[in-house]
C-alpha positions, 0 to 999 in steps of 0.5 A, a space after each residue: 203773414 209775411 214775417 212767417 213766410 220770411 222765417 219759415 224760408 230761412 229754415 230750409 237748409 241752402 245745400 246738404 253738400 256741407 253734411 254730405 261731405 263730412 259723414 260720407 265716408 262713414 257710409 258704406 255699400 254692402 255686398 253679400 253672396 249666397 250660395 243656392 241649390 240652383 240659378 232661380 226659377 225654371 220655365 213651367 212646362 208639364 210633366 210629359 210635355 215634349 218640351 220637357 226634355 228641351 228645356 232640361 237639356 237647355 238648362 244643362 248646356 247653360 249651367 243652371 242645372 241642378 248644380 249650385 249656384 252664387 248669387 248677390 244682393 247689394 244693400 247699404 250700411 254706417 260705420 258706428 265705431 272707429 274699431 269697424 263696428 257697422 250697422 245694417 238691416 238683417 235682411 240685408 245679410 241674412 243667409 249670406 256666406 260671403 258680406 264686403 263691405 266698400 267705403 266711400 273710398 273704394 276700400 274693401 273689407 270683408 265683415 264678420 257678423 256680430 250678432 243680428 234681431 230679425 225683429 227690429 231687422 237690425 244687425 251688427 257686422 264688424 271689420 277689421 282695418 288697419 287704421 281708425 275708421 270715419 263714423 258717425 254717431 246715434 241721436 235722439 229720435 224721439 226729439 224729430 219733429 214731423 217737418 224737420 229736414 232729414 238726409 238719407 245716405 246709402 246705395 241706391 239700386 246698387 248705383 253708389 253712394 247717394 244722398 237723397 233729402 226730405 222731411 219727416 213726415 209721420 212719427 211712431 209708424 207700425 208696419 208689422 213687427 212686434 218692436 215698429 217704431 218706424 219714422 216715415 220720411 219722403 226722402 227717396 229710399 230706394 232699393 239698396 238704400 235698405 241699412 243706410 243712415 237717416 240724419 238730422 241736420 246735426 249729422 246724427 242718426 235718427 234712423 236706420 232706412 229699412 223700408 218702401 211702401 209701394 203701390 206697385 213694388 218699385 221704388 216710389 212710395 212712402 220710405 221708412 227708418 227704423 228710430 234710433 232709440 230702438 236701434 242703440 237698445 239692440 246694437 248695444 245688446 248686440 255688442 255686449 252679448 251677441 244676442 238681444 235680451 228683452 224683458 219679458 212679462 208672460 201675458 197675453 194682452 188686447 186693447 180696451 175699447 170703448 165698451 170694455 171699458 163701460 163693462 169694467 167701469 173703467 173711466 176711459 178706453 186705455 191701458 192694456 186687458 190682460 187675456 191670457 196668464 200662462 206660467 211665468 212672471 206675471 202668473 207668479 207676480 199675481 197678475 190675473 186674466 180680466 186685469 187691464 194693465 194701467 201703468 208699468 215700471 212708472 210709466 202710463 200703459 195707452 194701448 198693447 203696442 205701448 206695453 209691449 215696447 216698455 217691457 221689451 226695453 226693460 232690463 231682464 230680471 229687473 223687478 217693477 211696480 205695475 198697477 192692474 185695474 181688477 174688481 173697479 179697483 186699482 191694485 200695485 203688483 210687483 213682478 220680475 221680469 224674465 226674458 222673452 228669448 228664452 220663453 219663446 220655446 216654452 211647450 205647453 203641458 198636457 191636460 187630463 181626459 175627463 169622463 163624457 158628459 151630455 152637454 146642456 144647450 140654450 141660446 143666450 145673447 143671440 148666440 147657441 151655446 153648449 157647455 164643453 163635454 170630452 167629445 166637444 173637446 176632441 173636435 176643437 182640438 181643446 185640452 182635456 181640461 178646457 172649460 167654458 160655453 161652446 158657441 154653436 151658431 149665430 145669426 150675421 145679423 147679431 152684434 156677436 157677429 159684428 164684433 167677431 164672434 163665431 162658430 167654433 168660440 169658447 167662451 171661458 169668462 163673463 164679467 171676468 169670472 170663469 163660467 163652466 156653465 149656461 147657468 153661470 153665464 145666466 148669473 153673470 148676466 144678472 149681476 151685470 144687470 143688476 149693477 147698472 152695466 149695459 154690457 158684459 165682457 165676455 173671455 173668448 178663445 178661438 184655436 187657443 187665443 184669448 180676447 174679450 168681447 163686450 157685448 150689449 145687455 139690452 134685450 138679453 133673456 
């Protein structure tokens, strides 16, 4: 025990002073101005209020009329290249008219942005200055271990360069964009840290500082890095093109639970459902709503998050190997990629009216269902083509409910076949039955989004 003591003691570091030294000069202080239609927020005073003319004229004679007004926000950023490349947060210098950026020295530049990706909240700013500039250089985020030593360099509440040390506490952190691959630290991130760098003990950078959970909105609370093997992907892009360019699949996708998996007879809970193939790559790489992506350019698919990281990091027009689960087997696809900028804008086309019909209603699995007619269509707001089994009630009671189901659903498949019918679902049941299943997967979509819900067989008509 006291040999670990000993070896755990001569880890620590004895002083930050040696790094802070040597990679301070690289870390900058950002300020941006933006011009607004007016100085902030104005005192709430009703409309006809005696007081209404007072505080317009207050404004007035104060100069926070309606005239536009400048304002400043200040945040922190690292030189990544000799020829003032620099690095920080997009909201950082998002909107901004006007970004100075002043080293260590006291030195001010005006930057110029290169190119910015509100998903990863990264941007890339450049400067011009008269000599070779101090940087500092990337390392591998995926080698921090949870415990290892980290130092985090930037501006602080607008107070000036600071340094602040702590440890990695949690690894792979998701917050809420698409792309979170956030390193969780307890070295202080304030406000103004926001685009500063996170270093190893090495003096390389592991993270871009980008956010504080808060329980009260100030500064103490949990901080968070944006990992650099996110960061290079998009800085490098950034540089190249002036935009980010990710791969882009064409599926809409869910994670397999324990259930789903029981009704597809899969062995365990992984891999990504496929919910929902609108036209593109996948559609035309043969990828079917139903399947459940297992692995993807050589690479084990865990869950939906997983997938949708390894596509976006892929190559756009690159063609990979993809291994879907469908009908208990495994089958090999490929597909070539395309890019999720420009999908982003795709218009759905429009359907064709149908003639009205009287639609049949039964109650299955404890939920009332109807099969969709034109007048269903309208009031779900349902392209005229839709088809499938409209659920009409539910007890909250049932497990329908449990696992979300609600009023309003349509449900479009069950044991990943299309039902157009009661009778259809009534069918599907029994095959399922008649396979050994104890649940079945239903396709559910709601306001246009698709997800697959197992539900159990037991006591079903």
């Amino acid at each position: 025990m006291l040999l670990l003591q000993v070896i755990a003691a001569s880890a620590r570091p004895d002083s930050f002073a040696d790094l802070a030294e040597q990679f301070s000069p690289a870390v900058v202080n950002i300020t941006t101005s933006t011009v607004v239609a007016n100085g902030g927020p104005s005192p709430i005073v009703p409309e006809g209020s005696p007081f209404e003319d007072f505080f317009r004229e207050f404004r007035d004679r104060s100069g926070q009329g309606d005239r536009p007004q400048r304002t400043q926000a200040l945040g922190s950023g690292f030189v990544i290249s000799e020829d003032g490349y620099v690095v920080t947060n997009n909201h950082v210098i998002q909107s901004a008219d006007e970004i100075i950026i002043e080293f260590y020295s006291g030195k001010e530049l005006t930057a110029t942005v290169v190119g910015t990706d509100p998903k990863t909240d990264i941007a890339l700013l450049k400067v011009e200055a008269d000599e070779p500039l101090a940087f500092v250089s990337f390392g591998d985020s995926d080698v921090a271990r949870v415990g290892d030593w980290v130092v985090a360099m930037g501006n602080p509440l607008g107070q000036g360069f600071s340094v602040s040390a702590g440890i990695v506490s949690a690894r792979n952190r998701a917050l809420s964009g698409t792309y979170d691959d956030y390193i969780q630290t307890d070295a202080a991130i304030n406000q103004g840290n926001s685009g500063g760098p996170l270093f190893n003990l090495d003096g390389e950078v592991i993270g871009v500082n980008t956010a504080i959970l808060s329980p009260n909105g100030g500064s103490i609370g949990i901080g968070f890095s944006m990992a650099s093997n996110v960061v290079t992907r998009v800085v490098d892009q950034l540089q190249e093109f002036g935009e980010t360019r990710r791969g882009w699949l064409g599926v809409r996708i869910q994670d397999v639970t324990e259930d789903m998996a029981e009704a597809l007879g899969l062995e365990k809970a992984a891999g990504a459902m496929v919910t929902d193939v609108p036209e593109g790559p996948a559609s035309e790489g043969g990828v079917l709503a139903g399947d459940v992506i297992m692995s993807f350019d050589g690479k084990d698919v865990s869950d939906t998050r997983g997938l949708v990281r390894e596509v976006g990091n892929s190559e756009v027009g690159k063609t990979v190997r993809m291994v879907v689960f469908r009908d208990g087997k495994t089958q090999t696809l490929k597909i070539t990629l395309g890019r999720r900028e420009a999908a982003e804008g795709a218009v759905p086309e429009e359907g064709v009216e149908e003639e009205d019909v009287a639609p049949t209603e039964k109650t299955v699995l404890g939920m009332e269902l109807s099969e969709l007619n034109s007048e269903l269509r309208k009031q779900l707001d349902l392209d005229a083509d839709a088809t499938g089994l409209v659920v009409r009630d539910l007890n909250n009671l049932s497990e329908a409910y449990d696992k979300g189901m609600r009023a309003g659903d349509v449900i479009t498949e069950a044991g990943q076949q299309n039902v157009t019918s009661i009778e259809d679902l009534e069918t599907r049941i029994e095959d399922a039955k008649e396979a050994g299943r104890k649940s079945i997967l239903l396709l559910v979509r709601r306001a246009g989004d698709p997800r697959f819900v197992a539900l159990s067989l037991d006591g079903s008509e």
